[in-house]
N, C-alpha and C positions, 0 to 999 in steps of 0.2 A: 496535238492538243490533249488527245487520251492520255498520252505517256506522263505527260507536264500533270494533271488531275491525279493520276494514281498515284506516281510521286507524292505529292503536295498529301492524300488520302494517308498515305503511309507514313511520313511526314510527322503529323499531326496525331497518328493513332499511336505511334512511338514515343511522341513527348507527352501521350496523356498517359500512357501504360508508364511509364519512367515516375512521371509524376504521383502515381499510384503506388510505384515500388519506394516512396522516399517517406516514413512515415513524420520524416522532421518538417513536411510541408503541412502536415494536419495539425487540429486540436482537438487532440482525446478527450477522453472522460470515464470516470471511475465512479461507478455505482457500489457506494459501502455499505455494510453494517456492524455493528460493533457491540457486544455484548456482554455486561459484566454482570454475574447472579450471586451473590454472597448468599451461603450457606450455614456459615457458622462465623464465630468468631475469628478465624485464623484462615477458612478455608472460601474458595470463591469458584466461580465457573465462569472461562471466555469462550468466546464463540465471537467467530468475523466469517464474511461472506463479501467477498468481493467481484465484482462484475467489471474488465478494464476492457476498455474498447479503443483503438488505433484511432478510429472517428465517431464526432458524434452520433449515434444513434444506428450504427453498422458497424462489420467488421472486428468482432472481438477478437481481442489478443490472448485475453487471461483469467483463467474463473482462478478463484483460488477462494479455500476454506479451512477456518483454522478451530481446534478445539482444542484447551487447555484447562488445567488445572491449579490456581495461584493461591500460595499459601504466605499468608501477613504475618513478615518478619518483627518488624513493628510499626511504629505508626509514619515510617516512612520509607522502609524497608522492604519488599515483597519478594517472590519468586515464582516463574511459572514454568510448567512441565507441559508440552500439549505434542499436537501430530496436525498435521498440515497436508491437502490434497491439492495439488495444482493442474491444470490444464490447460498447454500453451499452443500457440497458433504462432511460433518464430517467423511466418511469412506477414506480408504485406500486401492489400490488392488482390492478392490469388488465393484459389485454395490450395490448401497441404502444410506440411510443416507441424502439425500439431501432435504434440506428444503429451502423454502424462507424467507424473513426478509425484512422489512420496518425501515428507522431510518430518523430520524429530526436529525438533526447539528446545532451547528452553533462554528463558527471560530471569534477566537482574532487572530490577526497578525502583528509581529510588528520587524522590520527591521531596521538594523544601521551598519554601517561601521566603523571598529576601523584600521585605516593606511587602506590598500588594501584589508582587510577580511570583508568579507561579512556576519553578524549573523543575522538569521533567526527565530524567537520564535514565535510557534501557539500551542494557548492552544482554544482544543477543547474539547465541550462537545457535550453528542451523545444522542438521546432516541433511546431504540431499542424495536421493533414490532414483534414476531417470535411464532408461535406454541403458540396463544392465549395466551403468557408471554411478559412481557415489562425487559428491564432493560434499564441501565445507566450506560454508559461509561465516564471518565471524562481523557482528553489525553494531556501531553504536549510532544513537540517535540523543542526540539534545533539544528540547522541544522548553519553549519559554509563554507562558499564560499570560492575558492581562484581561482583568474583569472589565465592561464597559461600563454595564449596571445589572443588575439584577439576572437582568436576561439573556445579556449580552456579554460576550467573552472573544476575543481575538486572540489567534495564536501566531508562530511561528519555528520551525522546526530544520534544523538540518540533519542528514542521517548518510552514514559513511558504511561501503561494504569492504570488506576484503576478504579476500579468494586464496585457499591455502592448499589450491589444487593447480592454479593457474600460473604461468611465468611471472605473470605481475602481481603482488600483495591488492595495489587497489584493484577495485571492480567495476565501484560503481556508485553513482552521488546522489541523493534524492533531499531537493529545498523548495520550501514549500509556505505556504502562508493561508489564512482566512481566517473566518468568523464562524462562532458557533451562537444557536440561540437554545436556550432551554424552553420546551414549549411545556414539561410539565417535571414532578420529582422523579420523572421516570425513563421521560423521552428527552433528546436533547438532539438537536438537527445541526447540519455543518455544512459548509460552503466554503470551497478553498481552489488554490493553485497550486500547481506543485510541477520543477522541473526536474528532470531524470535525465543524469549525464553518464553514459554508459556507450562503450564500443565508439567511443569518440563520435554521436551523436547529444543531441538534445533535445527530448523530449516534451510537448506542452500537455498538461490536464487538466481538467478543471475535475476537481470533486465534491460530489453531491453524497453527504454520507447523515444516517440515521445511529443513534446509540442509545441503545436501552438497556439499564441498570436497576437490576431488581433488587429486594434483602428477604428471605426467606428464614430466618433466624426470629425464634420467637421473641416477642418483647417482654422483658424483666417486670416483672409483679413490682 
């Protein structure tokens, strides 16, 4: 009867640790922010800080921090230059796996309105710095806006990687949706889903992200 319990003990503490190793049974969540500080006419300052966690409210996977410098090609044109610090947690349920990573970016970005939609296209490319290896990410992202009213805005975005270090060109798929609310000319709150199809899993998240847009650029007499 001991032998039947320890079993059964073992059992059960193997399907919950398995369960634990599989982060496609969870739903994450990403704690954002988003920063845009216009300077001058032409020139601007980003800043993101992201908080990504495997579950809610435990177990992070990934801080990541971005700082950049975007210059306004024209009024629907842009480009940005920044540096990016990442730090991953690659396991699941356990500790270890965490390394750091350095990457260069830089952003095309380019905006246009057909009737009341708002289409968004940034193709990025990335150097990445990690465990004395480099690669190259190369990213585009189509993202589509709809005003609801005043306050309200709904989005929808797909975004494609490829890997120009790796056997396969793709990498990795990020599609995603929600709602944003403007709560002032300043602050603007967001609320979304977003799935992450990478290493032939699929990923759930829900994101909770803030974006504050400053203008620092004196006003014209």
């Amino acid at each position: 009867m001991k032998k039947i319990i320890l079993v059964l003990a073992l059992l059960t503490f193997s399907i919950h640790l398995t369960s634990q190793q599989n982060p496609e049974k969870e739903l994450g969540i990403w704690y954002m922010y988003n920063g845009s500080h216009t300077i001058s006419n032409k020139f601007s300052i980003k800043s993101m800080a992201h908080f990504r966690f495997f579950e809610i409210g435990e177990d992070m996977q990934q801080f990541i921090g971005r700082f950049g410098a975007n210059y306004k090609i024209d009024n629907t044109l842009s480009a940005t230059l920044g540096y990016a610090f990442l730090t991953t947690d690659t396991s699941f349920g356990i500790d270890g796996g965490t390394f750091n990573e350095h990457r260069i970016y830089e952003d095309l970005l380019a905006n246009h309105k057909i009737s009341v939609l708002n289409f968004s296209h940034r193709l990025r490319g990335e150097h990445r710095f990690f465990n004395s290896q480099t690669g190259h990410f190369l990213r585009y992202q189509l993202a589509l806006g709809y005003p609801i009213s005043k306050k309200w805005s709904s989005y929808i975005y797909d975004e494609v990687f490829l890997d120009f270090d790796g056997a396969d060109a793709y990498n990795q798929n990020w599609l995603g949706f929600g709602f944003k609310y403007q709560l002032s000319k300043v602050v603007k709150l967001q609320l979304g889903y977003m799935n992450i199809n990478i290493n032939n899993q699929n990923l759930d998240r829900i994101q909770l992200g803030v974006a504050i847009s400053t203008n620092h650029t004196k006003k014209q007499q």
